[in-house]
VMD Tcl script that builds the backbone (N, CA, C; Angstrom):
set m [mol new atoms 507]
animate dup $m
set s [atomselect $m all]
$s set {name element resname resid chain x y z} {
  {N N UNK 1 A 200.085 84.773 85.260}
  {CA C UNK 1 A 201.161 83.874 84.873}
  {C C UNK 1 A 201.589 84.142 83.433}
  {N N UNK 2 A 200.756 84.354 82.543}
  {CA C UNK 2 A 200.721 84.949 81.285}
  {C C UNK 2 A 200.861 86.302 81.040}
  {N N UNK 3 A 201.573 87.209 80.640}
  {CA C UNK 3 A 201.820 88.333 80.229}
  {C C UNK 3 A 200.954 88.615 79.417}
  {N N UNK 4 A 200.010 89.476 79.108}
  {CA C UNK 4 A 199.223 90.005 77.307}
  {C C UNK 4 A 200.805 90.733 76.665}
  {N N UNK 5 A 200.362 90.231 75.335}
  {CA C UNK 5 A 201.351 90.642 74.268}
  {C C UNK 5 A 200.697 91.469 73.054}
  {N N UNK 6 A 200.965 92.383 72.611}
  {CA C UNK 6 A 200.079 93.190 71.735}
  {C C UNK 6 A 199.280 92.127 70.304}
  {N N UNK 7 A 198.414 92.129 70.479}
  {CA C UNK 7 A 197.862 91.366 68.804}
  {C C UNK 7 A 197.220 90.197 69.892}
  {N N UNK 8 A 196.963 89.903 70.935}
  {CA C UNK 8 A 196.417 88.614 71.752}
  {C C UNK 8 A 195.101 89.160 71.552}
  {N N UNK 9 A 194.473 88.188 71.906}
  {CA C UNK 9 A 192.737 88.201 72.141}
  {C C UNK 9 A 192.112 86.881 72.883}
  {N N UNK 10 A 191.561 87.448 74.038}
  {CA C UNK 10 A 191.299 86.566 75.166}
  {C C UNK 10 A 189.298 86.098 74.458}
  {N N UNK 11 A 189.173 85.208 75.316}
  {CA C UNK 11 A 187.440 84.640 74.797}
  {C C UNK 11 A 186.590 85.321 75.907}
  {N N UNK 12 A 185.380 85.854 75.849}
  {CA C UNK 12 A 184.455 86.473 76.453}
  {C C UNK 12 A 184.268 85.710 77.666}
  {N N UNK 13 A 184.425 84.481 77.513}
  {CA C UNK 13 A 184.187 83.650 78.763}
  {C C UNK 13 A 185.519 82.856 78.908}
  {N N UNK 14 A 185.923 82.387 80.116}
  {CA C UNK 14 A 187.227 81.673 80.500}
  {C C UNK 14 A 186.424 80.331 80.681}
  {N N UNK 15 A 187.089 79.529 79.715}
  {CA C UNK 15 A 186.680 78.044 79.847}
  {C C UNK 15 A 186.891 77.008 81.129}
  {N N UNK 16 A 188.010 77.925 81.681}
  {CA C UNK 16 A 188.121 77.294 83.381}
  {C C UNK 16 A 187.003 77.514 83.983}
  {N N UNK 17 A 185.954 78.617 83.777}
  {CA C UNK 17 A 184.521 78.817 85.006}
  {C C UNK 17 A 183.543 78.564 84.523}
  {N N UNK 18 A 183.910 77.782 82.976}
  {CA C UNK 18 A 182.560 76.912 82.328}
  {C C UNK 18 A 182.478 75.576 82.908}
  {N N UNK 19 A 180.972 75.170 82.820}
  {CA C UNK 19 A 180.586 74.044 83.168}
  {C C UNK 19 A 181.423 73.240 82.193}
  {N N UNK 20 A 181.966 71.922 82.559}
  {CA C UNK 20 A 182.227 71.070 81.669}
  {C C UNK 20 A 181.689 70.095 81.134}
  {N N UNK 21 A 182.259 69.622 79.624}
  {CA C UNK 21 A 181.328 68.655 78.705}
  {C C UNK 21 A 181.244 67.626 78.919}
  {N N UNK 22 A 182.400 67.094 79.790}
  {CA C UNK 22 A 183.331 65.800 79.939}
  {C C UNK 22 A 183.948 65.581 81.530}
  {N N UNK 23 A 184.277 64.627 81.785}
  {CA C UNK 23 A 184.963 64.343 83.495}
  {C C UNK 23 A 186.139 64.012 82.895}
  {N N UNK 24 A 187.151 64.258 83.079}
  {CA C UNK 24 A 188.693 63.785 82.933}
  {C C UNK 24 A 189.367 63.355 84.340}
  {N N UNK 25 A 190.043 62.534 84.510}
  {CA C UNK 25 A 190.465 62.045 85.721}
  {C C UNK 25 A 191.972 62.101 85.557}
  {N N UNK 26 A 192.869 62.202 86.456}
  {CA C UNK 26 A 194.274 62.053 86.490}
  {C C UNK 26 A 195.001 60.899 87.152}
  {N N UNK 27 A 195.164 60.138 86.222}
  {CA C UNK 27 A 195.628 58.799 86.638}
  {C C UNK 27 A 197.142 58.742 87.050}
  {N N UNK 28 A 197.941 60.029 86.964}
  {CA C UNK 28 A 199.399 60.244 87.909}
  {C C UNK 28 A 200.068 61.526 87.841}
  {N N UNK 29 A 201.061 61.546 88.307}
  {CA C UNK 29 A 201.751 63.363 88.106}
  {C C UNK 29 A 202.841 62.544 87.288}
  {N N UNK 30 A 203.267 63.937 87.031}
  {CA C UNK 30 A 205.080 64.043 86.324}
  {C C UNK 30 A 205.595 64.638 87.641}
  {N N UNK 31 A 207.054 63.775 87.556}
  {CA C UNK 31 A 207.444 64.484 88.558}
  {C C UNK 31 A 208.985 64.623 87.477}
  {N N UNK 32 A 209.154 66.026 87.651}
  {CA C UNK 32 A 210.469 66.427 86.440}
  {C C UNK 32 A 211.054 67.568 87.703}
  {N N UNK 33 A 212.300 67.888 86.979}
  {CA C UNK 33 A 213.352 68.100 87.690}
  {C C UNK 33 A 212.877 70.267 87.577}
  {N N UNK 34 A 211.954 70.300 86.430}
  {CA C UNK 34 A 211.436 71.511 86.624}
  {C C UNK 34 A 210.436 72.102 87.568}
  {N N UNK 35 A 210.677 73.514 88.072}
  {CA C UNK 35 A 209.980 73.824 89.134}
  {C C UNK 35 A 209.285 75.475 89.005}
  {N N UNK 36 A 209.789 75.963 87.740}
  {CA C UNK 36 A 209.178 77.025 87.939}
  {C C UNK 36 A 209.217 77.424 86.028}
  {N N UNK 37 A 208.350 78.295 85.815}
  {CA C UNK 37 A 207.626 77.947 84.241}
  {C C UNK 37 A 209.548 78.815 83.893}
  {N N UNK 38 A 210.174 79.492 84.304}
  {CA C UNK 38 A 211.513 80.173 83.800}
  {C C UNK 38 A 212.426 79.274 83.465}
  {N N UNK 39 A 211.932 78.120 84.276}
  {CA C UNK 39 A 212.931 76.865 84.172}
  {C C UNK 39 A 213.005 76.029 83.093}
  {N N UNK 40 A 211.414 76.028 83.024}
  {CA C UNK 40 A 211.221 74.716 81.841}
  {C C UNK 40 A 211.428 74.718 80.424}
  {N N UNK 41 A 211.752 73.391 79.800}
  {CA C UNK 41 A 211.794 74.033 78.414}
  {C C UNK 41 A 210.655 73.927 77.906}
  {N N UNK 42 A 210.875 74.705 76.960}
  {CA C UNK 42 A 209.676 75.520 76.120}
  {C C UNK 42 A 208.735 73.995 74.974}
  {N N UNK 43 A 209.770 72.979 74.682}
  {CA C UNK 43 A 209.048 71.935 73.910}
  {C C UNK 43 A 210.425 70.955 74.489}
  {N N UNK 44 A 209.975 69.463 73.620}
  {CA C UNK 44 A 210.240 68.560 73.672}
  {C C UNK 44 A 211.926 68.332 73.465}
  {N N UNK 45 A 212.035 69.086 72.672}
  {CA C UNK 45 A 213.398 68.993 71.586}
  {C C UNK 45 A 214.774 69.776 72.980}
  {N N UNK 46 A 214.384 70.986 73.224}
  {CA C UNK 46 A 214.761 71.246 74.439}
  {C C UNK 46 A 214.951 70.908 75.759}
  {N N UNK 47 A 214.111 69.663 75.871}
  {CA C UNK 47 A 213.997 68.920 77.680}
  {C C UNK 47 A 215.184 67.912 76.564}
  {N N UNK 48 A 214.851 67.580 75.765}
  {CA C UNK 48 A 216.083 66.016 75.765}
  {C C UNK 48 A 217.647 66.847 75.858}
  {N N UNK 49 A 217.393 68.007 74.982}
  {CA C UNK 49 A 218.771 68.716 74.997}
  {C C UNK 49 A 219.642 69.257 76.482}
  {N N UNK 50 A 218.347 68.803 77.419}
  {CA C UNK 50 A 219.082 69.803 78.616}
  {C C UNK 50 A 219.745 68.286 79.533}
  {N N UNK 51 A 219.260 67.056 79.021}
  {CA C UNK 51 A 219.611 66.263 79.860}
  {C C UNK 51 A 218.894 65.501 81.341}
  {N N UNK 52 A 217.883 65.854 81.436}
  {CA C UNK 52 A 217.581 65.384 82.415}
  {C C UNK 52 A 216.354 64.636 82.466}
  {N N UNK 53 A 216.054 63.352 83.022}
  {CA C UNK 53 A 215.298 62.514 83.118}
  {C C UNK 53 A 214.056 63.282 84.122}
  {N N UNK 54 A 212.818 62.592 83.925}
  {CA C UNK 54 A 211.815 62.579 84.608}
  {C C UNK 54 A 211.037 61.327 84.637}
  {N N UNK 55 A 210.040 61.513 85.830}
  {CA C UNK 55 A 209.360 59.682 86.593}
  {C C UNK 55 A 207.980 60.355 86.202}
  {N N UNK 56 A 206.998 59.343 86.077}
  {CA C UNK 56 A 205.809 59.640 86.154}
  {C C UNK 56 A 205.067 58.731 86.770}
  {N N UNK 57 A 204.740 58.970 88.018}
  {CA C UNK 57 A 204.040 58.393 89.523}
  {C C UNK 57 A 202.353 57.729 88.510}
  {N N UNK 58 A 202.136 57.084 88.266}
  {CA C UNK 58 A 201.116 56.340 88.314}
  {C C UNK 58 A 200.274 55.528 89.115}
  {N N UNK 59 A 198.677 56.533 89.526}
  {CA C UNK 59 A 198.448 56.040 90.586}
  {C C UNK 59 A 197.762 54.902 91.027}
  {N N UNK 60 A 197.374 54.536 92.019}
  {CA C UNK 60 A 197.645 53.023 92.078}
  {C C UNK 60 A 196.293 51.968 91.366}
  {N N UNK 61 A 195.595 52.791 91.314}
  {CA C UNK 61 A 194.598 52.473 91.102}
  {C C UNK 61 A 194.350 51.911 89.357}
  {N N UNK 62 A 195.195 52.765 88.803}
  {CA C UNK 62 A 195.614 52.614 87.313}
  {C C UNK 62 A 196.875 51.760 87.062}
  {N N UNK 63 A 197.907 51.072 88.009}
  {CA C UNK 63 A 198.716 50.526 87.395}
  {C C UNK 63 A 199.055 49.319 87.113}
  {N N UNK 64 A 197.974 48.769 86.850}
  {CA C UNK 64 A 197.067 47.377 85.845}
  {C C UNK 64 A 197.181 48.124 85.215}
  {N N UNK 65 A 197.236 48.989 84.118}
  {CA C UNK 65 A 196.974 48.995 82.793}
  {C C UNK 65 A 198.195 49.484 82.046}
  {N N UNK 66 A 199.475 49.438 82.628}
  {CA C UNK 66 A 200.988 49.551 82.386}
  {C C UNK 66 A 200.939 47.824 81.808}
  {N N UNK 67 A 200.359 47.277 82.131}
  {CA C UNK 67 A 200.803 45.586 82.094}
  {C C UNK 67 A 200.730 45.639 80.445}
  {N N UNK 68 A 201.722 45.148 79.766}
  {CA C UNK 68 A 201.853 45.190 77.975}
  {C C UNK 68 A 203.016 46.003 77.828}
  {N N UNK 69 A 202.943 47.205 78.470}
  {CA C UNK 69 A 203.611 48.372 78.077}
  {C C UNK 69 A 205.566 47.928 78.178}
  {N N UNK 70 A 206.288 47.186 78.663}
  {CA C UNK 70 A 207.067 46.684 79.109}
  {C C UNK 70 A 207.611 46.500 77.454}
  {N N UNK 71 A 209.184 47.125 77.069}
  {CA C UNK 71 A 209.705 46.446 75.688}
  {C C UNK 71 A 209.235 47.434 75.150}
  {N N UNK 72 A 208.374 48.794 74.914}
  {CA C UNK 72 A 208.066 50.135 74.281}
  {C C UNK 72 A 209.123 50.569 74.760}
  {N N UNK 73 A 209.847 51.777 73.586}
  {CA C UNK 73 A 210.315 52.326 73.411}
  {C C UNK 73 A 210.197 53.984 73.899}
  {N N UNK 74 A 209.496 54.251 73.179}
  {CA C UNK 74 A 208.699 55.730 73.486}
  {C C UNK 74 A 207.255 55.102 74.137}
  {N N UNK 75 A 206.547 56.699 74.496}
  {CA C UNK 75 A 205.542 56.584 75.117}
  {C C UNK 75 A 204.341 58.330 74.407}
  {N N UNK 76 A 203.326 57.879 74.395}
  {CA C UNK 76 A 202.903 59.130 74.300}
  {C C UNK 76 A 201.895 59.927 75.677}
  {N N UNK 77 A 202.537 61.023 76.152}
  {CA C UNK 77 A 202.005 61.162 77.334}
  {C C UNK 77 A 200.611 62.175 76.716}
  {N N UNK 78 A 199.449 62.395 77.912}
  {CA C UNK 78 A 198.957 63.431 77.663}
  {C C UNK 78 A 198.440 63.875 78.825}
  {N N UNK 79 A 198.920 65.200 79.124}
  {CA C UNK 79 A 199.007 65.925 80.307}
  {C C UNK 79 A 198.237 66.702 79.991}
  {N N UNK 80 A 197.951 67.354 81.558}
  {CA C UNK 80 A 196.733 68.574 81.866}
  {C C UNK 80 A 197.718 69.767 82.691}
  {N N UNK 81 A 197.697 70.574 81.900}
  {CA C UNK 81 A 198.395 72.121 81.952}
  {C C UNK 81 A 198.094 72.890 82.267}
  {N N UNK 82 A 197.279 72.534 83.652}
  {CA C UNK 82 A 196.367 73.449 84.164}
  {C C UNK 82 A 196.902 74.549 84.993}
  {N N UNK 83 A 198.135 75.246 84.865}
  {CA C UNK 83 A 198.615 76.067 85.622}
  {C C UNK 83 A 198.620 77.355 84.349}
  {N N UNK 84 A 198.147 76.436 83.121}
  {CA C UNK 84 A 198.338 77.958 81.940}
  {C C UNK 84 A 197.000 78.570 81.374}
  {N N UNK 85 A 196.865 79.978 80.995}
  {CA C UNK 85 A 196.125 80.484 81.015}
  {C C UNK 85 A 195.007 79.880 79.830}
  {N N UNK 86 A 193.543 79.696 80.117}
  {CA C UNK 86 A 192.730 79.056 79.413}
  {C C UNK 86 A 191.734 79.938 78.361}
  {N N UNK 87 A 192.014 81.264 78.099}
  {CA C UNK 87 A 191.295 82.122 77.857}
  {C C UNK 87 A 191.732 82.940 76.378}
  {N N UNK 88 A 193.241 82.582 76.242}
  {CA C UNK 88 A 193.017 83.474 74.981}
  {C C UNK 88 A 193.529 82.815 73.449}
  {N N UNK 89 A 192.734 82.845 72.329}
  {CA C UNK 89 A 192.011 82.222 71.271}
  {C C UNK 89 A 192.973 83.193 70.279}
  {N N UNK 90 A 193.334 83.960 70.275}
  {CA C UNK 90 A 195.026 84.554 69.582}
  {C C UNK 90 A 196.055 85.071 70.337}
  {N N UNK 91 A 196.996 84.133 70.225}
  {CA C UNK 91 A 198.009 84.604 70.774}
  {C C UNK 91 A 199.118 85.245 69.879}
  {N N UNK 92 A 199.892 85.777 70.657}
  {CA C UNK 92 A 201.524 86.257 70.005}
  {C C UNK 92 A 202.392 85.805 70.589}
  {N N UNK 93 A 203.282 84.160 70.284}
  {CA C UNK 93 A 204.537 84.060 70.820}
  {C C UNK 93 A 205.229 84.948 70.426}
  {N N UNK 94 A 206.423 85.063 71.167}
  {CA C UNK 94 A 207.610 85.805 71.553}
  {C C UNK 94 A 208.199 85.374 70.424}
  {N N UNK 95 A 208.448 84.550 69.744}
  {CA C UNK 95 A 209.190 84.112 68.445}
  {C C UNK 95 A 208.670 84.279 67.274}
  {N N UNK 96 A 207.524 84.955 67.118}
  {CA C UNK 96 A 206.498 84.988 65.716}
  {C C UNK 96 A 206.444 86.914 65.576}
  {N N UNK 97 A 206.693 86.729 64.248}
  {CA C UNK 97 A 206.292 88.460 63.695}
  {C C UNK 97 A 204.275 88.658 63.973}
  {N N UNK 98 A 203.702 87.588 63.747}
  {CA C UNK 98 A 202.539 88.124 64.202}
  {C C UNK 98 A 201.543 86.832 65.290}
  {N N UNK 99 A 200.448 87.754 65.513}
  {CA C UNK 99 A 199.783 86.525 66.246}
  {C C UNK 99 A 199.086 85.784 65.833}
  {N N UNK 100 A 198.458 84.676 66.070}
  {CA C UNK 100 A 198.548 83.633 65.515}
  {C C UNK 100 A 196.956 82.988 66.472}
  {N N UNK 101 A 196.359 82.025 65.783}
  {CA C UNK 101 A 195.048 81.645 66.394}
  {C C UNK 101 A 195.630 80.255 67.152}
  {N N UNK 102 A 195.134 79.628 68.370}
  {CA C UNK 102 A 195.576 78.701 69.477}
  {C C UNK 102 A 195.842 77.618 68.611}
  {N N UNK 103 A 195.039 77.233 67.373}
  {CA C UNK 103 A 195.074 76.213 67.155}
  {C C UNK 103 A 196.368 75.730 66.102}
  {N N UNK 104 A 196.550 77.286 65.743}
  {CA C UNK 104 A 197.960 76.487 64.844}
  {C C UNK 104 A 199.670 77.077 66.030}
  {N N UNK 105 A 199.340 77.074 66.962}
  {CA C UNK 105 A 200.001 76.473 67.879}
  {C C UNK 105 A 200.578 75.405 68.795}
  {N N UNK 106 A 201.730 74.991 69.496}
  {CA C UNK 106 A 201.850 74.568 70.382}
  {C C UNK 106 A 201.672 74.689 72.188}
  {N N UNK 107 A 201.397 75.854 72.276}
  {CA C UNK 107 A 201.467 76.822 73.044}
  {C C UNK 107 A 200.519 76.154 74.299}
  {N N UNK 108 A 200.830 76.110 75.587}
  {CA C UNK 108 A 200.138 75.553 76.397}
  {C C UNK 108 A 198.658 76.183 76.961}
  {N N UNK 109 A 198.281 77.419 76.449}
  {CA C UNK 109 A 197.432 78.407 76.776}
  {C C UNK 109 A 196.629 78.063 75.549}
  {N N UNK 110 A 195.461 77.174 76.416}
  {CA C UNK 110 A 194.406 77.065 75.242}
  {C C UNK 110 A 192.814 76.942 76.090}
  {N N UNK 111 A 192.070 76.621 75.334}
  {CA C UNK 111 A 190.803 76.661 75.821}
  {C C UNK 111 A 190.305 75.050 76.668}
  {N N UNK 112 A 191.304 73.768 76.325}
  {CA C UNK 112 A 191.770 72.890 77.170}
  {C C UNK 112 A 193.222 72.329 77.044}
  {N N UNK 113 A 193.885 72.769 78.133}
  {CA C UNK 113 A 194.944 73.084 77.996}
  {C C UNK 113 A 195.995 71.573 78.132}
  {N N UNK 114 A 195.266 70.462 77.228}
  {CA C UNK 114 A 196.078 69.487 77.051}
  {C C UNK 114 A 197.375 69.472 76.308}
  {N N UNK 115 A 198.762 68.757 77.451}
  {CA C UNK 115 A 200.025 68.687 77.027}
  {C C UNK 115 A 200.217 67.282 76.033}
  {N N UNK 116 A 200.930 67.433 74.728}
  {CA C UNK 116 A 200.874 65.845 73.957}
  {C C UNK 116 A 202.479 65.923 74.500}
  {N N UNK 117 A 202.930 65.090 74.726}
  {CA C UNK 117 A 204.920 64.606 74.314}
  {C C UNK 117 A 204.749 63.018 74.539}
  {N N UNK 118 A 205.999 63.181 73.024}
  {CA C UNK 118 A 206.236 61.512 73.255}
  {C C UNK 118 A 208.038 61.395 73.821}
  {N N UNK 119 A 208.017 60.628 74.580}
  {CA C UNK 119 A 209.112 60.717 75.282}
  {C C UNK 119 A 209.640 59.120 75.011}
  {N N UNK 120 A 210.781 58.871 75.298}
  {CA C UNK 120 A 211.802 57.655 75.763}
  {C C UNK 120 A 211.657 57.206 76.709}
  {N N UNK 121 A 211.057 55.516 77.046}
  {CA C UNK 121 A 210.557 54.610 77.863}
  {C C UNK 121 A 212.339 54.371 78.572}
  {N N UNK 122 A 212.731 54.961 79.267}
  {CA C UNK 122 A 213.957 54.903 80.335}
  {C C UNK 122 A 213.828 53.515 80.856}
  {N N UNK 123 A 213.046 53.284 81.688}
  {CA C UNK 123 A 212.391 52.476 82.360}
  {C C UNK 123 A 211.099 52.134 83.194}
  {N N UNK 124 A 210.833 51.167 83.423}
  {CA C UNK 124 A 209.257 50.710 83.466}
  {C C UNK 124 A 209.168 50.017 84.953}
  {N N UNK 125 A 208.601 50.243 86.044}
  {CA C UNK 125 A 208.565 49.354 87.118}
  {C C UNK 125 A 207.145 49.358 87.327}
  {N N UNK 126 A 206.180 48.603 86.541}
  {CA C UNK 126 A 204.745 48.622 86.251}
  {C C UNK 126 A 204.339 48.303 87.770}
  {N N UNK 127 A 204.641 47.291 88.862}
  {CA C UNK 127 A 204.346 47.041 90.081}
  {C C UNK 127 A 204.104 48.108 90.562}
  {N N UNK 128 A 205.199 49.361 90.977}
  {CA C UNK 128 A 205.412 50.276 91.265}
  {C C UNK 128 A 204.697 51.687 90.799}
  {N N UNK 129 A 203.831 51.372 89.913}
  {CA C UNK 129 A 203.468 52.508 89.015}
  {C C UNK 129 A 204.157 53.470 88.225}
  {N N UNK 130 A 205.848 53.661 88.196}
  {CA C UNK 130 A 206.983 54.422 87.758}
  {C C UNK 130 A 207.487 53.919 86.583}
  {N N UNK 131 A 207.485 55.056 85.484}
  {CA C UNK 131 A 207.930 55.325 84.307}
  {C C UNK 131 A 209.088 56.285 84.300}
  {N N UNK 132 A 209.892 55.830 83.792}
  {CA C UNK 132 A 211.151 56.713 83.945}
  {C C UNK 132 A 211.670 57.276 82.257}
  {N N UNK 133 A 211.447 58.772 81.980}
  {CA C UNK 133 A 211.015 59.081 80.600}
  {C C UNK 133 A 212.574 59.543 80.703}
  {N N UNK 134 A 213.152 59.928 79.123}
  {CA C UNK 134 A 214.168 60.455 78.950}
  {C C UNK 134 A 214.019 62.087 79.060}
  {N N UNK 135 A 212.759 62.482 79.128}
  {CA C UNK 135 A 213.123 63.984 79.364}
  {C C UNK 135 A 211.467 64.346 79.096}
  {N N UNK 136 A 211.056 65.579 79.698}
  {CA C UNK 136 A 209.615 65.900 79.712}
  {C C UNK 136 A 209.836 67.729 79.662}
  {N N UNK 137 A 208.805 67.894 79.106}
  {CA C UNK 137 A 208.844 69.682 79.122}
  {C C UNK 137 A 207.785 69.961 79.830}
  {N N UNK 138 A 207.266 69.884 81.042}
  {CA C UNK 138 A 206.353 70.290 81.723}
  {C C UNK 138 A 207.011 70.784 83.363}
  {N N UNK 139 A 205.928 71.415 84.000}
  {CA C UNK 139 A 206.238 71.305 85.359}
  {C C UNK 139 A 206.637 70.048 86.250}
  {N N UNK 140 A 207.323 69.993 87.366}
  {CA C UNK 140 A 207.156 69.313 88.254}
  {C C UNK 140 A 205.480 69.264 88.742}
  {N N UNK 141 A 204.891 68.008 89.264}
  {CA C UNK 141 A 203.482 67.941 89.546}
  {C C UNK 141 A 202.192 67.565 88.457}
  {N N UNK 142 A 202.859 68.353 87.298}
  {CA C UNK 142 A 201.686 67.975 86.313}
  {C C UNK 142 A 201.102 66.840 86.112}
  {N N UNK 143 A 199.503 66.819 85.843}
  {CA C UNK 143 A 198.730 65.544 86.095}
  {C C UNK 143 A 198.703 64.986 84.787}
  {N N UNK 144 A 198.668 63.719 85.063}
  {CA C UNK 144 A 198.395 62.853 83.574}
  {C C UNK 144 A 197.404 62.559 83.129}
  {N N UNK 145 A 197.071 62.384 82.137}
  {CA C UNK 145 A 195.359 62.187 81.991}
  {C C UNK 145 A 195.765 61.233 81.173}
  {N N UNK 146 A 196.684 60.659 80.739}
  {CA C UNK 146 A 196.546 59.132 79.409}
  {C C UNK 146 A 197.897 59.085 79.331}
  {N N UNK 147 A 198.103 57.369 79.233}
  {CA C UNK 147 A 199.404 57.093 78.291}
  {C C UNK 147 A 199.268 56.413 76.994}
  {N N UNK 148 A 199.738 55.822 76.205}
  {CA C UNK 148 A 199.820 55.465 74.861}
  {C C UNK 148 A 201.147 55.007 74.351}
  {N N UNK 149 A 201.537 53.986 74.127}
  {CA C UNK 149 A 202.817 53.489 73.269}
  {C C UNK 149 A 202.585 54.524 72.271}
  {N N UNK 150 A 203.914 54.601 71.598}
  {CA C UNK 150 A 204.110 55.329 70.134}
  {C C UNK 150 A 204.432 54.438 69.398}
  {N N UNK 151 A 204.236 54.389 68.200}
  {CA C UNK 151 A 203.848 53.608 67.486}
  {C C UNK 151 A 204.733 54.062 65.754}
  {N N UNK 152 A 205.921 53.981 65.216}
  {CA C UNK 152 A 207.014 54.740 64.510}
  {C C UNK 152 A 205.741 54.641 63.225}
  {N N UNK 153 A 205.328 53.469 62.981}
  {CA C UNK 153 A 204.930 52.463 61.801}
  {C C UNK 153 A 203.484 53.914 61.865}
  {N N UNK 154 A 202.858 54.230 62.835}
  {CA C UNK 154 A 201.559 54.895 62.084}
  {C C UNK 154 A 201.248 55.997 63.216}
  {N N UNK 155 A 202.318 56.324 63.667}
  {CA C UNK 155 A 202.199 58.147 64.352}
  {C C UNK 155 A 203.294 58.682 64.034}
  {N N UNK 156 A 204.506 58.318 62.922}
  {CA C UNK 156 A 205.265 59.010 61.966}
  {C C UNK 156 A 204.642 59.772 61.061}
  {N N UNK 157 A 204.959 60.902 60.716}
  {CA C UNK 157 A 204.996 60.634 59.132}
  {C C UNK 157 A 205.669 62.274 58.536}
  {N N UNK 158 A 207.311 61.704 57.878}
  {CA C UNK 158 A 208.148 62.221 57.909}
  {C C UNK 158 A 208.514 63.446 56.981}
  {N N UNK 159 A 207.061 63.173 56.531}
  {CA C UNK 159 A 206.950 64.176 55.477}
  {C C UNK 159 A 206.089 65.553 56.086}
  {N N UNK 160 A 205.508 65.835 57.406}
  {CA C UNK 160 A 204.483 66.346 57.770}
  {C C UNK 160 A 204.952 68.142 58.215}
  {N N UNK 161 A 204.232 68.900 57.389}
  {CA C UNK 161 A 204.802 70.453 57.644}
  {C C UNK 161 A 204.155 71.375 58.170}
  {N N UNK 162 A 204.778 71.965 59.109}
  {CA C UNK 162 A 203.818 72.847 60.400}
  {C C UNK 162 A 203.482 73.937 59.596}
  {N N UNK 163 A 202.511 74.562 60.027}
  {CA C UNK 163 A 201.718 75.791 59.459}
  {C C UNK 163 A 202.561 76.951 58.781}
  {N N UNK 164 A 202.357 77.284 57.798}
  {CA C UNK 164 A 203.136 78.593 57.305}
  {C C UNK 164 A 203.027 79.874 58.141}
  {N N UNK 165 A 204.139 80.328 57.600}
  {CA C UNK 165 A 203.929 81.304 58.616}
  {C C UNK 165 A 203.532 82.777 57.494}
  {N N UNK 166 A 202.465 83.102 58.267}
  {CA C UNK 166 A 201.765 84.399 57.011}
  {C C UNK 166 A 200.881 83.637 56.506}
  {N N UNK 167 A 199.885 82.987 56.544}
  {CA C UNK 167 A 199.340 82.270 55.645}
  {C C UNK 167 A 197.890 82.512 56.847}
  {N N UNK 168 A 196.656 82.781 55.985}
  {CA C UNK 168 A 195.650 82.822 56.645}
  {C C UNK 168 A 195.044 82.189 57.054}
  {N N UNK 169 A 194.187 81.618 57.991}
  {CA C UNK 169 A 193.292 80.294 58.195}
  {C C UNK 169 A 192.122 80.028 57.442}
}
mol reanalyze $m
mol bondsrecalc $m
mol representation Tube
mol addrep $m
């Protein structure tokens, strides 16, 4: 699903056929209007730009804990990206002169390949389990593992600057 790009470096072991530390459960899918990784956009800024809404099926068992959420604005999702490759620890996006270590990335190819976006609370039918976001950058299907109000007052902060670029770790 991943192409190698010159300057990548994969981990001796693939963290998908390691035992795990932790149980994570998926309490719903995304269901978005994307269906194939050519389709999707690449981040956040791009799904609002293209226009199109997405639902996120919450399953039933979890949707008692929507109850509050009603009158939020945004939402912070966190998805499991388990369709992207879990194995390599430097990558080279397609947009960078060099490669770069997973962590000062966004890049869905990591060693757990959790998705963050905070999206626009569209609408809420908590009975129903359905969240209706203003726009999502993931697959159709992707599982949810957490939601979270956003919060402007103390998950802002407007001063905050992404990694240099050329700059060593």
């Amino acid at each position: 699903m991943f192409e190698a790009r010159e300057g990548e470096i994969a981990l001796d072991k693939d963290p998908a056929a390691m035992a795990p530390d932790a149980g994570v459960v998926f309490i719903g899918r995304i269901r978005s209007p994307w269906t194939t990784r050519a389709d999707c956009p690449r981040n956040m800024a791009a799904a609002r730009a293209a226009g199109r809404q997405a639902t996120i099926e919450i399953a039933p068992p979890y949707r008692a804990g929507l109850g509050g959420l009603g009158g939020t604005s945004h939402v912070v999702v966190l998805s499991w990206l388990g369709r992207a490759a879990r194995n390599l620890i430097i990558q080279k996006p397609r947009h960078a002169a060099e490669p770069k270590g997973v962590f000062a990335l966004r890049s869905p190819a990591r060693p757990n390949p959790v998705g963050l976006h905070v999206a626009g609370l569209v609408a809420l039918d908590a009975s129903a389990g359905l969240l209706t976001l203003d726009a999502i950058d993931v697959l159709d299907g992707t599982p949810v593992i957490d939601l979270k109000p956003y919060f402007a007052s103390i998950d802002s902060f407007p001063d905050a600057q992404p990694p240099r670029h050329g700059d060593a770790p």
